[in-house]
C-alpha positions as CSV (number, residue, x, y, z in Angstrom):
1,X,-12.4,-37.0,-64.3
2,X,-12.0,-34.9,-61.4
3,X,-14.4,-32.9,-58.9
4,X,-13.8,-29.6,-60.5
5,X,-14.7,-31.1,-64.1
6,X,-17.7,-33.0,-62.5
7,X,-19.0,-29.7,-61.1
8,X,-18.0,-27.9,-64.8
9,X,-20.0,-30.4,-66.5
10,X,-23.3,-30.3,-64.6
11,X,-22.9,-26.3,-64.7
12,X,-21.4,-25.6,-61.4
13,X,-18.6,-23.5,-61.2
14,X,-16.3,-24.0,-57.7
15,X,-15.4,-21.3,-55.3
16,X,-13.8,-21.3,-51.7
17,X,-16.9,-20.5,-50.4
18,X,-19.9,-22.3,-52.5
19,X,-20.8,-24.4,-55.5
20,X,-22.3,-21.6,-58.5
21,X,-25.2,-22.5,-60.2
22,X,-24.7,-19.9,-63.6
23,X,-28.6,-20.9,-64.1
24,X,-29.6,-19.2,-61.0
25,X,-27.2,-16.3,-60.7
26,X,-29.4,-14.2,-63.0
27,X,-32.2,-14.3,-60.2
28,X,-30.1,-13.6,-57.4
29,X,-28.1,-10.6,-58.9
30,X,-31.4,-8.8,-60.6
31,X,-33.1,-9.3,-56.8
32,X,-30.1,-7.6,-55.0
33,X,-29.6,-5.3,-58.3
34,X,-32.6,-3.8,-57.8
35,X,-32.5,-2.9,-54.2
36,X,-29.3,-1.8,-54.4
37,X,-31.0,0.8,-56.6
38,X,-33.8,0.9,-55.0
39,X,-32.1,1.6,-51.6
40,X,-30.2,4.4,-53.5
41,X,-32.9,6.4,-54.2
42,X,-34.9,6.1,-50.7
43,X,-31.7,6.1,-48.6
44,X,-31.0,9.5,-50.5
45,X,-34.6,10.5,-49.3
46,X,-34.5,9.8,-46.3
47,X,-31.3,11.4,-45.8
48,X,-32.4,14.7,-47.2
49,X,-35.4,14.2,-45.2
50,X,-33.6,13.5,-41.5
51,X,-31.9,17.0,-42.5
52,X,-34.8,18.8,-41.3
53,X,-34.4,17.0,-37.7
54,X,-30.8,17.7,-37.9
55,X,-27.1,17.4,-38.7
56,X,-26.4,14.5,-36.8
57,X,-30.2,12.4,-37.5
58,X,-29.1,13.1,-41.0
59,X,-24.9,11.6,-40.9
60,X,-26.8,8.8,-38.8
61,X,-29.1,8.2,-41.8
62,X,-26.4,8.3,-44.2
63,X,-24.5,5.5,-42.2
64,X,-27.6,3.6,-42.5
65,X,-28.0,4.1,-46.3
66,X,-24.8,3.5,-47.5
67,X,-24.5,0.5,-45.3
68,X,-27.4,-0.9,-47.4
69,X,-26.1,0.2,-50.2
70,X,-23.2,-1.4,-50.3
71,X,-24.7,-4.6,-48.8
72,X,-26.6,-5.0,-51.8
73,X,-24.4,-3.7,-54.4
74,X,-21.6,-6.3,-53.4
75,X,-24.2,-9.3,-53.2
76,X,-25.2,-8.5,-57.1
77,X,-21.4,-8.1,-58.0
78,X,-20.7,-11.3,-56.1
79,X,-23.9,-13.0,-58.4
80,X,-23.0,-11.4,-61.5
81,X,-19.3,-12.5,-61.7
82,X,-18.3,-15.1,-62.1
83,X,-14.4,-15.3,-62.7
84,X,-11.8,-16.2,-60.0
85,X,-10.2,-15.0,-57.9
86,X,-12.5,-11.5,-57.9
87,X,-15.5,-14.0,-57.2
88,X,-14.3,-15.7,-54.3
89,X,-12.9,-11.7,-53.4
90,X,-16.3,-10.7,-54.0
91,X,-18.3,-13.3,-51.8
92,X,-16.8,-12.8,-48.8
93,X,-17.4,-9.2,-49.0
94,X,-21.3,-10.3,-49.4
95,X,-21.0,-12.0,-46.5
96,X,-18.9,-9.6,-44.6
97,X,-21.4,-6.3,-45.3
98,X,-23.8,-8.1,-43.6
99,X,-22.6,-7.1,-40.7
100,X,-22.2,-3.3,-41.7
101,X,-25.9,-3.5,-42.6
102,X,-27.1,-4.7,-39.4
103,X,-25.1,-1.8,-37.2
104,X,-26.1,0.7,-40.1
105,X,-29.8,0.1,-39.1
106,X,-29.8,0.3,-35.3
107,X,-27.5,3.6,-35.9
108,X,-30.3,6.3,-36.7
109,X,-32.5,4.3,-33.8
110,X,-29.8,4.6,-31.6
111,X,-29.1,8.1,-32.3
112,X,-32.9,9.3,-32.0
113,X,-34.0,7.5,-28.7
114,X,-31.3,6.1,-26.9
115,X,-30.2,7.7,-23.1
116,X,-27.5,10.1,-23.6
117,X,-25.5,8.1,-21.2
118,X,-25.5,4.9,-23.5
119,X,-26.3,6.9,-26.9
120,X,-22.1,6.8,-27.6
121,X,-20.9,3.4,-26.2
122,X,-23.9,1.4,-28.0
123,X,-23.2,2.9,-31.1
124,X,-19.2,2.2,-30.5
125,X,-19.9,-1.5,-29.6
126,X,-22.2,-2.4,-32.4
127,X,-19.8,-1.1,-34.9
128,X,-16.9,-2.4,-33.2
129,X,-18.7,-5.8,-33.6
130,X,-19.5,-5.3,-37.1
131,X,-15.7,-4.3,-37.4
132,X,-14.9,-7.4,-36.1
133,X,-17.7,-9.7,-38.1
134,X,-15.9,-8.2,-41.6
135,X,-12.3,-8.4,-40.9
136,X,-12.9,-12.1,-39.4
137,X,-15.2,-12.7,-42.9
138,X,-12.4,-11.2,-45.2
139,X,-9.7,-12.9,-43.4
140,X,-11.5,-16.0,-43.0
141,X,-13.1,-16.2,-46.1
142,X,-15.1,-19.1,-45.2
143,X,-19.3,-19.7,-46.1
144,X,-22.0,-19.3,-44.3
145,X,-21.8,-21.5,-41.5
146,X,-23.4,-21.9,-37.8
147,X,-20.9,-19.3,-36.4
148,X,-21.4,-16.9,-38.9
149,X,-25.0,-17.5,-38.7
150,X,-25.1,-17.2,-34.9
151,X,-22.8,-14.0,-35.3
152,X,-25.4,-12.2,-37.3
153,X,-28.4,-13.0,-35.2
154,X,-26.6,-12.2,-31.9
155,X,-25.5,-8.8,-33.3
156,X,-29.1,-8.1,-34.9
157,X,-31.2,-8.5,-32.1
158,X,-28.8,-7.8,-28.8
159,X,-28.7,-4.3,-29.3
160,X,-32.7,-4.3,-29.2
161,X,-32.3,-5.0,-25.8
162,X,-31.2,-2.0,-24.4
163,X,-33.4,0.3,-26.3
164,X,-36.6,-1.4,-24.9
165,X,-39.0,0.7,-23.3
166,X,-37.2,3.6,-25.2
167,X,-38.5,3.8,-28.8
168,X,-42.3,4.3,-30.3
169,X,-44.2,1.3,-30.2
170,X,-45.4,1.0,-33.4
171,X,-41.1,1.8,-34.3
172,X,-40.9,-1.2,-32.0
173,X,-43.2,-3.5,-34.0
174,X,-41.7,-2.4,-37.1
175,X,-38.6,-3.4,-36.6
176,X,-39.7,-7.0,-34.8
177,X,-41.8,-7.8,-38.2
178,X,-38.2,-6.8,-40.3
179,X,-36.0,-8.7,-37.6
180,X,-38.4,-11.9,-37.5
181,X,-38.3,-12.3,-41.4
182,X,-35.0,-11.5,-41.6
183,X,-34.2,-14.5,-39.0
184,X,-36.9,-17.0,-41.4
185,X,-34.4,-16.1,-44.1
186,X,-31.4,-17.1,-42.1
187,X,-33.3,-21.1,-42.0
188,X,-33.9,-20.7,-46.0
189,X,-30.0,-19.7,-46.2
190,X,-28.9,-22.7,-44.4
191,X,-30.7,-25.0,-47.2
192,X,-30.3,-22.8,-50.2
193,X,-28.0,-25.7,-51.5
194,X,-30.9,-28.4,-51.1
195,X,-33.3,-26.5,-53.2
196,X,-32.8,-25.0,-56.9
197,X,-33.5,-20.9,-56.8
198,X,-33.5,-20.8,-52.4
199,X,-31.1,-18.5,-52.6
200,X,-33.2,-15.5,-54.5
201,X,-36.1,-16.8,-51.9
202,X,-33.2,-15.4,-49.3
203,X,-33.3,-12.4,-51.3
204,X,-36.7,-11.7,-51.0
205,X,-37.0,-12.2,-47.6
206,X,-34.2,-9.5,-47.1
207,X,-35.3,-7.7,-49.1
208,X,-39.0,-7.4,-47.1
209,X,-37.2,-7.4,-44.3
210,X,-34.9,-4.0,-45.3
211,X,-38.4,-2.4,-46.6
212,X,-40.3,-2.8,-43.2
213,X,-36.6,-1.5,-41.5
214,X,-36.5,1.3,-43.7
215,X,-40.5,2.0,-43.1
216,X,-40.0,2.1,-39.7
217,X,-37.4,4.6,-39.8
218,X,-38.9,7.0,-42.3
219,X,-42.2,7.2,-40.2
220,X,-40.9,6.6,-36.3
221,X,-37.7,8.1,-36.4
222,X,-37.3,10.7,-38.9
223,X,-40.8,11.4,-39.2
């Protein structure tokens, strides 16, 4: 008997990426399912909202939302099904939209308080980095690993450095609370193989994390 029917027979299915655990998928996609829904029906809020501030507060809203969006809607495809090659297709596009979610949510900070001197090439270099972080994912199609890790983290917290000193304090705190349990997730990630159901604690941690993001944005930057 080989690997793949070892893995078959204790209810593992392979991929390119990660081992499948059928049992567990149903957590994981109704998690992600829900805020993709969920994020639908704020991100739509907020958007209509950020309207009253303006044009552009509102297309940089709408970057933001559909950036979460999709984020979410791909991880619940990616949980839901199962058969190959559109699984292995589908993961890396999880993996990939992180990226997109991360530049979506600095875009309407950006936008709102940044110097106009620096408003335009921040918001070039963050999405030519999350540019780069999905094309290398979808070429690459490898799993989470200490690069890809480190990737994420460097491109969520680097661009909080140059808005320092610029944004509402309490926008500020927000947003450290969102980025802090966002990073904690990152360390339940890395063991979600070690542990039955760590992956839909990854979940909820993103998904608290995306709900203190979006908070802060509805309050501190729309208003």
């Amino acid at each position: 008997m080989n690997d793949h029917d070892t893995m078959m027979d204790e209810g593992v299915i392979d991929s390119d990426q990660a081992p499948i655990r059928p049992g567990e998928e149903w957590a994981n996609a109704l998690t992600h399912g829900l805020a993709a829904l969920s994020g639908l029906i704020l991100g739509s809020w907020l958007v209509s909202t950020a309207l009253n501030q303006g044009f552009g507060l509102a297309i940089a809203c709408a970057a933001y939302t559909t950036s979460a969006v999709a984020t979410f809607s791909f991880s619940t495809l990616s949980h839901a099904i199962f058969r190959q090659p559109l699984l292995n297709t589908l993961r890396a596009w999880d993996q990939a939209m992180i990226y997109a979610m991360i530049s979506g949510t600095y875009t309407p900070i950006i936008y709102r308080f940044a110097a106009d001197t620096t408003r335009t090439p921040l918001l070039t270099a963050i999405w030519v980095a999350a540019f780069l972080g999905i094309t290398g994912k979808l070429l690459l199609r490898h799993r989470v690993n200490n690069v890809a890790t480190v990737s994420y983290l460097l491109l969520g917290w680097l661009p909080a450095i140059p808005m320092y000193g610029r944004v509402p304090l309490e926008l500020g705190w927000g947003m450290l609370l969102g980025g802090v349990l966002y990073s904690l997730g990152v360390i339940v990630l890395l063991n979600d193989s070690k542990i039955r159901y760590m992956h839909v604690v990854w979940h909820l941690f993103v998904m608290s994390a995306a709900l203190c993001h979006f908070l802060s944005i509805r309050w501190y930057v729309v208003g």
